[in-house]
C-alpha positions in Angstrom: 17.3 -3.7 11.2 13.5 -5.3 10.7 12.6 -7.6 13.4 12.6 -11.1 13.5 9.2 -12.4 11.9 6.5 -13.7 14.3 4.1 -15.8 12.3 1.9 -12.9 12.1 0.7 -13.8 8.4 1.2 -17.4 8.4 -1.3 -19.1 5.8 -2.0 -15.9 4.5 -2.6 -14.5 0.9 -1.4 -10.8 0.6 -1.7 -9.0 -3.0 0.4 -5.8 -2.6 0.3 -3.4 -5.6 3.7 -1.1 -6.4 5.4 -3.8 -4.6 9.1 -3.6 -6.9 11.8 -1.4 -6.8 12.7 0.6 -3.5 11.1 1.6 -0.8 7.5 0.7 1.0 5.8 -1.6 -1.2 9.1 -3.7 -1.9 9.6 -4.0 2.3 6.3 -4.4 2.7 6.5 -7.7 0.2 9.6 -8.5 2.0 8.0 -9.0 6.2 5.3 -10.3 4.9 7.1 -13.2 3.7 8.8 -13.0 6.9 6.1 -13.8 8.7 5.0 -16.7 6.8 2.5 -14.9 4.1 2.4 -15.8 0.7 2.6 -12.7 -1.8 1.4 -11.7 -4.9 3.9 -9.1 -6.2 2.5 -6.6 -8.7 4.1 -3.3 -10.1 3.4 -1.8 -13.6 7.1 -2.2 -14.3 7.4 -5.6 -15.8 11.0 -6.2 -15.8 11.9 -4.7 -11.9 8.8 -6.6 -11.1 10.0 -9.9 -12.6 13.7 -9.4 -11.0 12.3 -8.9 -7.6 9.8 -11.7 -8.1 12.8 -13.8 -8.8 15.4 -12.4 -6.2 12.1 -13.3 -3.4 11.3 -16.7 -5.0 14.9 -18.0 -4.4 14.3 -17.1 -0.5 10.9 -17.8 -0.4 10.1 -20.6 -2.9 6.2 -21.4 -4.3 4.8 -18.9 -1.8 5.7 -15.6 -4.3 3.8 -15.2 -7.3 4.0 -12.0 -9.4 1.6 -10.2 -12.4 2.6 -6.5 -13.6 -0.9 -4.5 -13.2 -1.6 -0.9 -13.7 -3.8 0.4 -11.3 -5.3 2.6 -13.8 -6.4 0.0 -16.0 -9.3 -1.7 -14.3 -9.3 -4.8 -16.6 -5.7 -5.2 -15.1 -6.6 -4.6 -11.9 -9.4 -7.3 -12.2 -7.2 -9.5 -13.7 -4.4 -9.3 -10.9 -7.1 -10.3 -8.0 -9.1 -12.8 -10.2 -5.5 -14.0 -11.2 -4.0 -14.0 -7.4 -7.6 -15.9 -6.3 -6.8 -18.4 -8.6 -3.2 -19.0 -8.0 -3.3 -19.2 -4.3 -6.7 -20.2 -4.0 -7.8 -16.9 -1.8 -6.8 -13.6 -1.2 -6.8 -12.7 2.4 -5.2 -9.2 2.6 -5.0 -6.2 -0.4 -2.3 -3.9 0.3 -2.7 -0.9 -1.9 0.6 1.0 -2.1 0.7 2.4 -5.6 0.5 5.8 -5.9 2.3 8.4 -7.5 3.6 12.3 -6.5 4.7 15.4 -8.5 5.2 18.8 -7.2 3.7 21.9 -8.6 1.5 25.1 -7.7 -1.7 25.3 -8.2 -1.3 28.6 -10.4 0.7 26.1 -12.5 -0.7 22.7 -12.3 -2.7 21.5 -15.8 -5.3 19.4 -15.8 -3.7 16.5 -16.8 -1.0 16.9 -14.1 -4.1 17.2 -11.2 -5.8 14.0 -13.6 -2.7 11.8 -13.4 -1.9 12.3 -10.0 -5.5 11.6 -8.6 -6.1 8.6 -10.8 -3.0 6.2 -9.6 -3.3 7.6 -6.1 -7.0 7.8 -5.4 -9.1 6.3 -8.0 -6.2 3.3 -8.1 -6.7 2.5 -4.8 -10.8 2.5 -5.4 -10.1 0.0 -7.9 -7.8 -2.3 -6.4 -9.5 -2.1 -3.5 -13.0 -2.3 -5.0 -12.3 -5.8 -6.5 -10.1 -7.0 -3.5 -13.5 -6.5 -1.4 -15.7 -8.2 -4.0 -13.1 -11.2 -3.9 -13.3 -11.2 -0.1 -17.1 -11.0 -0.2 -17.4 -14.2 -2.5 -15.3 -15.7 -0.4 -17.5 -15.8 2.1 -20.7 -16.9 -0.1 -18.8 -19.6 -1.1 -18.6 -20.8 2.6 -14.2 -20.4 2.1 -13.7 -18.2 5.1 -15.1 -15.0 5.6 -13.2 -11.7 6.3 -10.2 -10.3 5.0 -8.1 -7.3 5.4 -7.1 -4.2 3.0 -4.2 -1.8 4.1 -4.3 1.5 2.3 -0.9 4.1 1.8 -1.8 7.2 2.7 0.1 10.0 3.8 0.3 12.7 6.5 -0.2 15.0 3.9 -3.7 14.2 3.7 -3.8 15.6 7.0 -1.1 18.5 6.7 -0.1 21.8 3.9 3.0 21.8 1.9 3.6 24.3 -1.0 3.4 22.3 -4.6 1.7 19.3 -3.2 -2.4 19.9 -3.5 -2.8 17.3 -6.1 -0.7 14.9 -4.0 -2.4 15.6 -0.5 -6.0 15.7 -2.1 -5.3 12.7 -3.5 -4.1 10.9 0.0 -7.1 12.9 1.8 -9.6 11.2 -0.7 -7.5 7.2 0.7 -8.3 8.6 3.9 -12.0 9.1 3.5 -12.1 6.0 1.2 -10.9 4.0 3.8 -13.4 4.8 6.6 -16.4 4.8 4.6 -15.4 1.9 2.7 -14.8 -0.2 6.3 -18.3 0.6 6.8 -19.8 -0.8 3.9 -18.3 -4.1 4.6 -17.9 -4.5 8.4 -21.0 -6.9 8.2 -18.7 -9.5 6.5 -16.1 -9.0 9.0 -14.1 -7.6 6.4 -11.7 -4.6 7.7 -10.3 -1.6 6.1 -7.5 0.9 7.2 -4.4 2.9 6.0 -1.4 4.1 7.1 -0.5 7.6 6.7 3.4 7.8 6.3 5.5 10.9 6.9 9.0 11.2 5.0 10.0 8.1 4.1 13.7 8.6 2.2 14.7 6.3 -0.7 16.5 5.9 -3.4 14.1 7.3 -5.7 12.9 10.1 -3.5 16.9 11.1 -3.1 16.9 11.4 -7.1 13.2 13.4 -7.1 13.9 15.7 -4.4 16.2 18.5 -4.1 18.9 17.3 -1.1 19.0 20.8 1.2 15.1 19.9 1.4 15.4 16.5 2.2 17.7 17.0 4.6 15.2 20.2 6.2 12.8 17.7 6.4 14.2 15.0 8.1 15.4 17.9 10.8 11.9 18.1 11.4 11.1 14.9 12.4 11.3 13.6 16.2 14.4 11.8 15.4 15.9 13.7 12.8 15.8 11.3 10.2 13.2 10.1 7.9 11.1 6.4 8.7 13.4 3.1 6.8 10.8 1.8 4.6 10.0 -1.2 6.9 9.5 0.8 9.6 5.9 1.6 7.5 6.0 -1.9 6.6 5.6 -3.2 10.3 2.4 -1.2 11.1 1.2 -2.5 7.5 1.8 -6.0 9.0 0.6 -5.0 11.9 -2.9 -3.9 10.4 -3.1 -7.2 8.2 -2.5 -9.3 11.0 -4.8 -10.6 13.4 -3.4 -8.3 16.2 -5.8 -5.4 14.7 -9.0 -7.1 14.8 -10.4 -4.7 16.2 -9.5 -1.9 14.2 -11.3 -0.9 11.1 -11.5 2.7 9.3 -9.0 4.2 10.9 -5.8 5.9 9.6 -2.3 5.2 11.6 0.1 8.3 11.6 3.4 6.3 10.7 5.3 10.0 11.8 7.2 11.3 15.1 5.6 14.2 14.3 2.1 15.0 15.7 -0.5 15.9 11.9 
């Protein structure tokens, strides 16, 4: 079970993108109201989204507010941040957790199989986090509070080979190199950037996706034989957005009990 919350996110604004359903981005929403953030809830699925938005407001009251957005849409994406901003006032932390897999060989993979892949996973987080920072940075002009945080989803595949996934782990290579170079452009306004870089994570979905003898291969291969709960990621997310990292910016935490 999570732990109890802690206060780490207590006055707080934290948009997190892919946040319905199962699995990271729906815990993620989840301990971050648990330690006294408010969220903005966004998924390109309009009806999960709006029954999870609903589920979270009857625990958590005024401080969840929720807009579908797909990430490859920037006039969406500009619309969920300007729209967050103006309900809560602010945004203090962007979680981007959208992203999206497949599995194919590169003697097979089409164009618009490599296209898709790359645009929700990397170029999606580029433009999430892109206006996120822009918010963060008028912010500060205004004289509301500099800083802010952004919490990218990798994956340990940007750092490791597995047959079928090149469009998947390019992708999750390219967070990984957005995120440090992206911390750099904006360290001066004591804005910080990282990511977490998740191993197997089993869900739901994944468990309808993924063949079972695999899934179960895999999660033999892990430290502990089983795959990470979902808000086990989650708490180093939290971890990252809270004040407890403020030291750490453009740097990539294995979430894994496996070394890269």
């Amino acid at each position: 079970m999570p732990p109890a919350g802690h206060h780490l996110l207590a006055g707080k604004v934290v948009v997190i993108t892919a946040a319905a359903g199962v699995g990271i981005g729906s815990a993620t929403a989840r301990r971050c109201l648990e330690e006294g953030g408010s969220v903005v809830l966004s998924d390109q699925h309009a009806v999960r989204l709006a029954a999870f938005a609903d589920e979270l407001a009857g625990e958590y009251g005024e401080r969840v507010w929720s807009l579908p957005c797909d990430v490859t849409d920037d006039d969406a994406v500009t619309a969920l941040i300007s729209g967050a901003a103006s309900h809560f006032g602010r945004i203090d932390v962007m979680i981007n957790n959208a992203g999206l897999g497949g599995t194919s060989s590169v003697l097979e993979m089409t164009d618009a199989e490599w296209f898709r892949v790359l645009d929700v996973t990397l170029t999606g987080t580029f433009r999430c986090m892109r206006a996120a920072l822009r918010q963060m940075v008028a912010q500060g002009a205004a004289g509301q509070g500099g800083g802010g945080v952004v919490v990218n989803n990798a994956s340990v595949l940007g750092w490791r080979a597995q047959p079928g996934q090149a469009h998947y782990a390019a992708a999750k290579a390219g967070v990984m190199a957005l995120t440090r170079c992206a911390a750099m452009d904006v360290a001066s306004h004591g804005i910080r950037v990282n990511a977490v870089a998740p191993s197997l994570v089993p869900h739901p979905f994944l468990t309808r996706v993924m063949d079972a003898g695999l899934l179960a291969r895999m999660e033999q291969e892990e430290a502990f034989g089983r795959g990470a709960e979902p808000w086990e990621v989650s708490n180093v997310m939290v971890f990252l957005a809270s004040d407890y990292s403020s030291y750490l910016t453009g740097e990539v935490i294995s979430v894994s009990s496996q070394h890269p």
